[in-house]
Backbone as CSV, one residue per row, in Angstrom:
resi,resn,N_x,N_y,N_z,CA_x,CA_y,CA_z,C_x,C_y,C_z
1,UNK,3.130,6.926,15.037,3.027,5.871,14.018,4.388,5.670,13.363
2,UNK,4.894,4.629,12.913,6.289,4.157,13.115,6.431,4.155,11.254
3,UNK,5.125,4.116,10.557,4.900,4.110,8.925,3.501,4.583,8.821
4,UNK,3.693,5.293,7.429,2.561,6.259,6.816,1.249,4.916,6.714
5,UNK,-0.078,5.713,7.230,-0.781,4.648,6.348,-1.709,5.892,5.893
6,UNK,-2.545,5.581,5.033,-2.921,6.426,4.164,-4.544,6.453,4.464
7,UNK,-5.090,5.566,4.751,-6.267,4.740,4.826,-7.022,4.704,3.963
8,UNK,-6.607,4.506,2.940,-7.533,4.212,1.595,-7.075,2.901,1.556
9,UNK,-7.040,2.101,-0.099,-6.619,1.151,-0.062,-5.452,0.446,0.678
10,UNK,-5.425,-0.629,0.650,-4.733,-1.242,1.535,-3.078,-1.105,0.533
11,UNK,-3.624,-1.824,-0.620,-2.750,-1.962,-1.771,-1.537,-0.504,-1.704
12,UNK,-1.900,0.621,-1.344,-1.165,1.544,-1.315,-0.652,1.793,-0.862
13,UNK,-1.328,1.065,0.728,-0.698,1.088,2.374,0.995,0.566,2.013
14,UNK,0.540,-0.667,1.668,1.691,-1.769,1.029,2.851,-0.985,0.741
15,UNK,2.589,0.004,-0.645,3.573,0.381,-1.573,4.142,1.235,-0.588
16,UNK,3.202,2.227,0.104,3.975,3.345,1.110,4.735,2.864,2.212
17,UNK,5.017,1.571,2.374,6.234,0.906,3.336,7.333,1.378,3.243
18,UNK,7.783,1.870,2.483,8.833,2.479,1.882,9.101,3.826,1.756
19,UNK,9.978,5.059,2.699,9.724,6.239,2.442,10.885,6.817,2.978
20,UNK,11.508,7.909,2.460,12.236,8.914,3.297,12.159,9.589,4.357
21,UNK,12.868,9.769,5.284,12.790,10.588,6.718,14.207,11.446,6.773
22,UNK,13.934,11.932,7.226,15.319,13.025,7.570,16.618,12.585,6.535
23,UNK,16.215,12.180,5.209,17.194,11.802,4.149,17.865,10.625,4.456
24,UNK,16.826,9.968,5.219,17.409,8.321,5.067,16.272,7.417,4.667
25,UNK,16.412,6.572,4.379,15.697,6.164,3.419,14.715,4.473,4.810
26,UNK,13.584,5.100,4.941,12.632,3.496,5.979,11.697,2.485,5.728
27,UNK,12.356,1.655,5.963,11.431,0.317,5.496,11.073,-0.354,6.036
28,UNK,9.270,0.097,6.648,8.799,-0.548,7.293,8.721,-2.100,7.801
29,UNK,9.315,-2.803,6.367,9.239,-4.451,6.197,10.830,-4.970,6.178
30,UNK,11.385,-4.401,7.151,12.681,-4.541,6.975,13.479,-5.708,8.098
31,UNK,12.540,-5.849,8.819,12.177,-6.777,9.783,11.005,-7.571,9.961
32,UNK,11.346,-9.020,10.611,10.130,-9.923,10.444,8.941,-9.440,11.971
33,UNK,9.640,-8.527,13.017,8.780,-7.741,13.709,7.920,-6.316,13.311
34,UNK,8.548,-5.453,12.733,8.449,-4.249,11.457,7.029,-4.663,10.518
35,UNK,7.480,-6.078,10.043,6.540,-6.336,9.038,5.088,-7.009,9.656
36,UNK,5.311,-7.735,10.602,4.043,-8.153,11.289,2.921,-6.876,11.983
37,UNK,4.425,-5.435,12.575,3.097,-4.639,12.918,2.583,-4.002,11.665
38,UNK,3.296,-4.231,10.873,2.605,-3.392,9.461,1.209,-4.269,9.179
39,UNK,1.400,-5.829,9.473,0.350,-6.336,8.518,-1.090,-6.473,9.845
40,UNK,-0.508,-6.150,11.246,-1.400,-5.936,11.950,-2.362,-4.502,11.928
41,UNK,-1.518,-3.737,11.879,-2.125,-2.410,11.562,-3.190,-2.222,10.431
42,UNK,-2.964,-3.115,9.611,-4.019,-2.854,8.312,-4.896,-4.212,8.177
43,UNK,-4.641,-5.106,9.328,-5.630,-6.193,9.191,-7.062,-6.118,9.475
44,UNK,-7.519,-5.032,9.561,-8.879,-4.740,9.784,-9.418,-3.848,8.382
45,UNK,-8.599,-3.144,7.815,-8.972,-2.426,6.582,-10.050,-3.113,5.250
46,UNK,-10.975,-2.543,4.970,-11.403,-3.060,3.925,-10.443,-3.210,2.687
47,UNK,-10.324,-4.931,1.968,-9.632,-4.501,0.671,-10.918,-4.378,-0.071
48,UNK,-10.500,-4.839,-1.715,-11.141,-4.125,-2.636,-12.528,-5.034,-2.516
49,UNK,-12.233,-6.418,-1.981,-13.468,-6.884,-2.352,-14.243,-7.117,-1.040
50,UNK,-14.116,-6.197,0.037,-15.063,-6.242,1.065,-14.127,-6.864,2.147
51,UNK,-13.628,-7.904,1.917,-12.801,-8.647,2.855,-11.987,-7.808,3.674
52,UNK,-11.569,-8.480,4.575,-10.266,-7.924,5.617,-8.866,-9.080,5.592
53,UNK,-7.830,-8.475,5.883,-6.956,-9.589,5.567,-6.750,-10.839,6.782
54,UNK,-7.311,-10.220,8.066,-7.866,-10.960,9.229,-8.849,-12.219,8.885
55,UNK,-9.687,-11.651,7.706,-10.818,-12.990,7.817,-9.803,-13.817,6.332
56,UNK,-8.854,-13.424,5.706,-7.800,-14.055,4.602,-7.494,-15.061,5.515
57,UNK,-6.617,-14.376,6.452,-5.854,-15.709,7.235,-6.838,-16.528,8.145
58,UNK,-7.598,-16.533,8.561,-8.436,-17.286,9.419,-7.833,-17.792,10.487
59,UNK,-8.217,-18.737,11.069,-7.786,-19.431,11.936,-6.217,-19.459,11.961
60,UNK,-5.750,-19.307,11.279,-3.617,-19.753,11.009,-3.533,-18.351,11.708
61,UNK,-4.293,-17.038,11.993,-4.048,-16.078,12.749,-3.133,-15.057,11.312
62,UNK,-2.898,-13.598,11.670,-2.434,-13.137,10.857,-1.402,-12.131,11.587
63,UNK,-0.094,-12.938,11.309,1.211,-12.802,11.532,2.273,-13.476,10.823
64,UNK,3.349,-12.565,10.862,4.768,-12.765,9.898,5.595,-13.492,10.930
65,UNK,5.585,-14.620,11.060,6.266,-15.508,11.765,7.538,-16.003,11.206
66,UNK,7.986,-16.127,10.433,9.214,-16.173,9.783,9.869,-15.153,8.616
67,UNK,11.067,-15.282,8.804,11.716,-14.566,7.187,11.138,-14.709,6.204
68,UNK,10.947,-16.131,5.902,10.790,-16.293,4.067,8.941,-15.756,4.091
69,UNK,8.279,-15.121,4.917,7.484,-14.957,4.290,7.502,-13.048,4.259
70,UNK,8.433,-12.766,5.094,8.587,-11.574,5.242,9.315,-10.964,4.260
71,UNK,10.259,-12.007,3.752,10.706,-11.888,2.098,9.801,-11.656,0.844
72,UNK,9.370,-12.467,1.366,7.772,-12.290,0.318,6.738,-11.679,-0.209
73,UNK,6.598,-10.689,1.335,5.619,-9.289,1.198,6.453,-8.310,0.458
74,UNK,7.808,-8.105,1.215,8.511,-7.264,0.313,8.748,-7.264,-1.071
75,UNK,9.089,-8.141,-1.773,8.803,-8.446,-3.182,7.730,-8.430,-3.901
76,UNK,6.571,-8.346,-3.265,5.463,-8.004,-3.165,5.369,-6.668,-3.277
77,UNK,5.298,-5.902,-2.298,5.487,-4.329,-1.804,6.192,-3.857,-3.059
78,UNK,7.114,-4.437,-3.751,8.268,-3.955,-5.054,7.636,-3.670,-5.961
79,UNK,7.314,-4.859,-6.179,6.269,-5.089,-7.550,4.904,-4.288,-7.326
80,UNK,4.367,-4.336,-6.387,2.951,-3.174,-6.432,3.737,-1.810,-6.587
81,UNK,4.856,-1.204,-6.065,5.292,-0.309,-6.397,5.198,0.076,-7.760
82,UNK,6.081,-0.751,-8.360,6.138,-0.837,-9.753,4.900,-0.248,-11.040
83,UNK,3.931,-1.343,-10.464,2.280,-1.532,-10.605,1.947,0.088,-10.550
84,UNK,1.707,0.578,-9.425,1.168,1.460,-9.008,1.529,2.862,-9.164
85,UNK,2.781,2.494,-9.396,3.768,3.992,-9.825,4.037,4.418,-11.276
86,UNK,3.950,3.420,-11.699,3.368,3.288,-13.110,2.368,4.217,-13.817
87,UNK,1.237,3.639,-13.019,-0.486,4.077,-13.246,-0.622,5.217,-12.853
88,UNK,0.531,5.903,-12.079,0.066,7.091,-10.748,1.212,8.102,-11.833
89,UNK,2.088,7.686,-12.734,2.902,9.160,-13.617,2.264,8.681,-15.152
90,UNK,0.864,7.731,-14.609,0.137,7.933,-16.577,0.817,7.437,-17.576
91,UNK,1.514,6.142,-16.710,2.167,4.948,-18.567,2.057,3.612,-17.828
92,UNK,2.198,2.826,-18.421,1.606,1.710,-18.343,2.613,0.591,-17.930
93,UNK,1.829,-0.060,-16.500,2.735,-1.161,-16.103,3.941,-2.080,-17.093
94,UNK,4.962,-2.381,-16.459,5.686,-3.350,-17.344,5.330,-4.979,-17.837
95,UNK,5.331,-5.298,-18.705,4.611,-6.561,-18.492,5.144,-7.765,-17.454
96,UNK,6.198,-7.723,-17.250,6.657,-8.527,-16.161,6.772,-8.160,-14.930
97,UNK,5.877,-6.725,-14.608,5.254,-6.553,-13.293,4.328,-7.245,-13.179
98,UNK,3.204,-7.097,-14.396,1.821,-7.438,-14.188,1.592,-9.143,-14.037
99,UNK,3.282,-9.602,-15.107,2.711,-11.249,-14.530,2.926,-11.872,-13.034
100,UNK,4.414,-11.004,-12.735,4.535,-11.728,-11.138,3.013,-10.906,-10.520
101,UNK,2.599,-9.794,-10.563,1.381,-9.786,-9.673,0.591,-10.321,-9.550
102,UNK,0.018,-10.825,-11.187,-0.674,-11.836,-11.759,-0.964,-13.261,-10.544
103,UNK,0.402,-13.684,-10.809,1.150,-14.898,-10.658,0.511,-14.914,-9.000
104,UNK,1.438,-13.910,-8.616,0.863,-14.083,-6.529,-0.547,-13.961,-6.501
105,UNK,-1.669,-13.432,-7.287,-2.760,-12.855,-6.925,-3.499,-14.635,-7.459
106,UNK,-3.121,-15.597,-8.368,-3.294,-16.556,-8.836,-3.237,-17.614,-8.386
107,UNK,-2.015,-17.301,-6.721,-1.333,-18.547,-6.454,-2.455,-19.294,-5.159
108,UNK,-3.523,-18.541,-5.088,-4.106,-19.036,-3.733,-5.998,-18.772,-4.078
109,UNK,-6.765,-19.675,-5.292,-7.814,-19.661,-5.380,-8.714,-19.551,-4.526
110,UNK,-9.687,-18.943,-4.729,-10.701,-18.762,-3.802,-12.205,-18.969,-3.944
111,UNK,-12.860,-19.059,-2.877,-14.432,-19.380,-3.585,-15.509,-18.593,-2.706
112,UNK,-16.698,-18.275,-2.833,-17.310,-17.287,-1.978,-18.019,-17.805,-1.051
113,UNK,-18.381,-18.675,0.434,-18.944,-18.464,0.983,-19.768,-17.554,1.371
114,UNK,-21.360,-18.276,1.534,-22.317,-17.603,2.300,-22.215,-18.178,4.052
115,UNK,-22.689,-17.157,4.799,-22.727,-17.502,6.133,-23.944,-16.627,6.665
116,UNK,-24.807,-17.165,7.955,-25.614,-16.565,8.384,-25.211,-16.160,9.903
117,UNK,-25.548,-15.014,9.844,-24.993,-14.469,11.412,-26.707,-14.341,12.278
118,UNK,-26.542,-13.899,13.360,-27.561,-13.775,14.354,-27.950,-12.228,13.905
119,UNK,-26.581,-11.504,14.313,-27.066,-9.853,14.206,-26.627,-9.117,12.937
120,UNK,-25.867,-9.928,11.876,-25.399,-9.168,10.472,-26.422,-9.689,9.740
121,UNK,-27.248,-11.185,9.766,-28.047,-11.763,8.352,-26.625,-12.723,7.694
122,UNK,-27.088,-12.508,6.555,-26.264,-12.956,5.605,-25.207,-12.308,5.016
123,UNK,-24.117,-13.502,5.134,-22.944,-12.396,4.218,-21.926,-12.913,3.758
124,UNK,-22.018,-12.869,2.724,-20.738,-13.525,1.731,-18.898,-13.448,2.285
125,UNK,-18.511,-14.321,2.407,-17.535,-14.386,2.675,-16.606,-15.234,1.089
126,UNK,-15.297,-14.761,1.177,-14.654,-15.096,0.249,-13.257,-16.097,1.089
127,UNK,-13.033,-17.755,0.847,-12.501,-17.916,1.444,-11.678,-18.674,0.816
128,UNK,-10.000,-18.946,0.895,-9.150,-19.453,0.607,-8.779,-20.510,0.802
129,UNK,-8.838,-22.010,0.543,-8.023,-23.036,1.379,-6.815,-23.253,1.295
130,UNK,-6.003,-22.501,1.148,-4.453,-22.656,1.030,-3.379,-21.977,2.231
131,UNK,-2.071,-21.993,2.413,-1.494,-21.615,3.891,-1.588,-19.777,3.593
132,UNK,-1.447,-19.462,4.752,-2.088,-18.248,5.459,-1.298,-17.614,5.094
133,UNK,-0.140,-17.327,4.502,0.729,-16.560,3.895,0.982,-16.266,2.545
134,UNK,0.601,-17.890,1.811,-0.342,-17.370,0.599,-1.083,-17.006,0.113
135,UNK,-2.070,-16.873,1.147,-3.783,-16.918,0.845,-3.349,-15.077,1.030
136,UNK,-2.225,-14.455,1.864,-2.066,-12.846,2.547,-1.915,-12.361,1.502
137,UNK,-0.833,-12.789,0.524,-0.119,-12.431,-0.473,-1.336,-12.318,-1.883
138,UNK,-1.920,-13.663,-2.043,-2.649,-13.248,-3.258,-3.266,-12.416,-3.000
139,UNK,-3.974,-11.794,-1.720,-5.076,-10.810,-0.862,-4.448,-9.586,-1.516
140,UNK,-3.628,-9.300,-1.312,-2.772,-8.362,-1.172,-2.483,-7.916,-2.709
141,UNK,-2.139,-9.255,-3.465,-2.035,-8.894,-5.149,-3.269,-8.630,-5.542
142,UNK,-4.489,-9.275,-5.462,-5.816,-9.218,-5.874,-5.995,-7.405,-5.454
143,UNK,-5.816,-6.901,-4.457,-6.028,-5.632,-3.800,-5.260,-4.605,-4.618
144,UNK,-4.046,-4.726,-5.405,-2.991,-3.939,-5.655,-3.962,-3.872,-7.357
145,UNK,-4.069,-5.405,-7.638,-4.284,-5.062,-9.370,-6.077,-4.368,-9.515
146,UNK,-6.932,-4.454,-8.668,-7.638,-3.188,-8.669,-7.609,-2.016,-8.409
147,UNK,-6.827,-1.673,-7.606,-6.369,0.010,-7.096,-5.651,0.364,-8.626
148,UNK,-5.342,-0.536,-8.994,-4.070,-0.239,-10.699,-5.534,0.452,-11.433
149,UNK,-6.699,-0.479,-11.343,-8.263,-0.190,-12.248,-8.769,1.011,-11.966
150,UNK,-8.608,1.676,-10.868,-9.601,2.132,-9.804,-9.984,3.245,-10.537
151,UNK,-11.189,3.975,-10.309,-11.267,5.441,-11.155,-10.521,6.479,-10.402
152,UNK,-10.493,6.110,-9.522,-9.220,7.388,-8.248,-8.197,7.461,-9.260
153,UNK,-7.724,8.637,-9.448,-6.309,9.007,-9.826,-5.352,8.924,-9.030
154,UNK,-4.303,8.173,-9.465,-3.739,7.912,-8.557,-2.354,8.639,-8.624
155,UNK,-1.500,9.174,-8.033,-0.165,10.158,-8.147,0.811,9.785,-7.379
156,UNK,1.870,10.271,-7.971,2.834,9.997,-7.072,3.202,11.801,-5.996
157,UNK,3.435,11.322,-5.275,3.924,12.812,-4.315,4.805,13.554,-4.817
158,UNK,4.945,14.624,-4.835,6.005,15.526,-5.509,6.494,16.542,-4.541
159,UNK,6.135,16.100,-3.464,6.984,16.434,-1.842,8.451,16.050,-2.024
160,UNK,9.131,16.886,-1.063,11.294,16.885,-1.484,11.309,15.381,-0.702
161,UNK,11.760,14.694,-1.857,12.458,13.052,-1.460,11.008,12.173,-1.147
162,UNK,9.884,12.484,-1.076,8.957,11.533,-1.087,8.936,10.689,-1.978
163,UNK,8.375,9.359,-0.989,8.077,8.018,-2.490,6.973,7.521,-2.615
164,UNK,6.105,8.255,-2.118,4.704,8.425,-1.878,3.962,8.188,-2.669
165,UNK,2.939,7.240,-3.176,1.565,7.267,-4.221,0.627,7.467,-3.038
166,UNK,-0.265,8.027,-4.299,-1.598,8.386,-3.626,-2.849,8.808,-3.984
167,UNK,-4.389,8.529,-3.652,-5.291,8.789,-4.336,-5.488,10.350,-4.569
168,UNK,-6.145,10.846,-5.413,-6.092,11.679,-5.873,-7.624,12.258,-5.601
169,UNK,-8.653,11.914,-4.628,-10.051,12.315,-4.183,-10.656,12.950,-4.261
170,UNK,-9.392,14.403,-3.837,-10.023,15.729,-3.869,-9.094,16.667,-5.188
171,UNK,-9.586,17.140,-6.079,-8.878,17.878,-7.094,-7.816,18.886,-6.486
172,UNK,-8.249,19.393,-4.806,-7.353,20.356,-4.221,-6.009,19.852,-3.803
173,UNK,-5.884,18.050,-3.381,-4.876,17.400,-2.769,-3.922,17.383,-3.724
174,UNK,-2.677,17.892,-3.288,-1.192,17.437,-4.138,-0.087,16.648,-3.692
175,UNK,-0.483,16.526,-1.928,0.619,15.639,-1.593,-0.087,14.592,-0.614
176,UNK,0.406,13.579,-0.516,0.256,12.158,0.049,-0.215,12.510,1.456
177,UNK,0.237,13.299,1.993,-0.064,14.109,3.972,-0.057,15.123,3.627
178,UNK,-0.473,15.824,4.752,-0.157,17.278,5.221,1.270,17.201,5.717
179,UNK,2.129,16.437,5.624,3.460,16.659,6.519,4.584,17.050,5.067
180,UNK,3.848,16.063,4.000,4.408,16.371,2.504,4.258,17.895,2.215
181,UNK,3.063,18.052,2.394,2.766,19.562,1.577,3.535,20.769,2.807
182,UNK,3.686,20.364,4.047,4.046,21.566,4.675,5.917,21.672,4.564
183,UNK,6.239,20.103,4.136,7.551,20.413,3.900,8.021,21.087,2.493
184,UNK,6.852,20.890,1.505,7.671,21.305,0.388,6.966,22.736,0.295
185,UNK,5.816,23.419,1.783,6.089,24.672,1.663,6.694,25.761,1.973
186,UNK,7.622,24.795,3.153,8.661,25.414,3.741,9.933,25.310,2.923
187,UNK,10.426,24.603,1.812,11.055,24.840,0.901,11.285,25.567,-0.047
188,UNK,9.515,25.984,-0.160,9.321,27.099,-1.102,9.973,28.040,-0.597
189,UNK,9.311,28.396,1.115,9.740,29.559,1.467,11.446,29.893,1.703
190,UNK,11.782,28.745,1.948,13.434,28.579,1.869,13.755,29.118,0.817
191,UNK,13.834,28.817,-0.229,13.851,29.462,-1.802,13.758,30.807,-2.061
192,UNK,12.492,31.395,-1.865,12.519,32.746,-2.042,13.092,33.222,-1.172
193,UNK,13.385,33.178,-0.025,14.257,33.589,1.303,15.726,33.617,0.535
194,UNK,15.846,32.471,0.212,17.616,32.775,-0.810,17.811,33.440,-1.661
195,UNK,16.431,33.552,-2.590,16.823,34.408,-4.258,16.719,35.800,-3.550
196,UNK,16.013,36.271,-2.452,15.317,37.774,-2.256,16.899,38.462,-1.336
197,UNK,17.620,37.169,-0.987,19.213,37.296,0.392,20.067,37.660,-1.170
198,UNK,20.134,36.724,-2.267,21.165,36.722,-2.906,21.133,38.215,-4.219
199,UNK,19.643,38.597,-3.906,19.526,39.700,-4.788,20.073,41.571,-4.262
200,UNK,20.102,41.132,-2.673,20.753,42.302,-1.933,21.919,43.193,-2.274
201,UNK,22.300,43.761,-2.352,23.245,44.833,-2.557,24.541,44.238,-1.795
């Protein structure tokens, strides 16, 4: 896997685009190819309100076909950072996070379709009439400013150089992966390995 996904909210997926590797710093959305497999990879995920971001875009298909919209997620991705990292060290968004989130989550109204299937019944669909990159984006803000609500605690990783948020599920979890927690326990052990070398005779 080329970026962390977490599989909880999507909204988090988002923020974790962004992360350290061998002390360089990767961004999944750093490219308008980069960013399309990101938004393919999580186009099946439930967001907060049942939807998938597959049935967001509809028919326009769901892909990052140009820069300026690949510009867009990322500034996006910033600002949920912001949002989310916030909520996850326990103080409170900035207010001019919450309006641009506001603002994108605002920019692409929506209304709820009902539909009847053969083998599901009935089922509400929530659908957008606006272009498929706006309709991704408010998806995406709408998704971020409930995970901000959510009763999950949400944290940031305290793994060496992680930029990690993350739900907080199990009271036992402290880091974002198992790849977090085994590096910062091999640090530990690095550590005492030095104080126990430097205490020698």
């Amino acid at each position: 896997m080329e970026f962390p996904l977490l599989g909880h909210q999507v909204a988090l997926d988002l923020a974790n685009t962004l992360w350290v590797h061998a002390g360089r710093r990767i961004d999944a959305l750093d490219t308008i190819g980069g960013a399309d497999r990101w938004l393919t990879a999580v186009g099946e995920h439930r967001l907060w309100d049942g939807s998938t971001l597959v049935e967001v875009a509809g028919a326009a298909g769901l892909r990052v076909r140009d820069e300026g919209f690949r510009a867009e997620l990322v500034g996006l991705r910033d600002q949920v950072r912001l949002l989310l990292g916030a909520v996850a060290r326990g103080g409170r968004p900035a207010a001019a996070v919450l309006d641009v989130v506001n603002r994108i989550a605002a920019a692409a109204p929506s209304t709820v379709r009902l539909t009847s299937y053969e083998s599901l019944g009935l089922r509400l669909r929530r659908v957008r009439p606006t272009p498929m990159a706006t309709a991704v984006l408010a998806a995406l803000a709408e998704d971020a400013l409930a995970t901000a609500v959510d009763t999950t605690q949400l944290k940031t990783c305290p793994g060496p150089n992680c930029l990690g948020i993350y739900p907080q599920d199990d009271p036992r979890r402290h880091y974002c992966s198992p790849t977090c927690a085994n590096r910062a326990r091999v640090a530990r052990h690095y550590a005492r390995s030095r104080t126990s070398q430097s205490k020698l005779p």
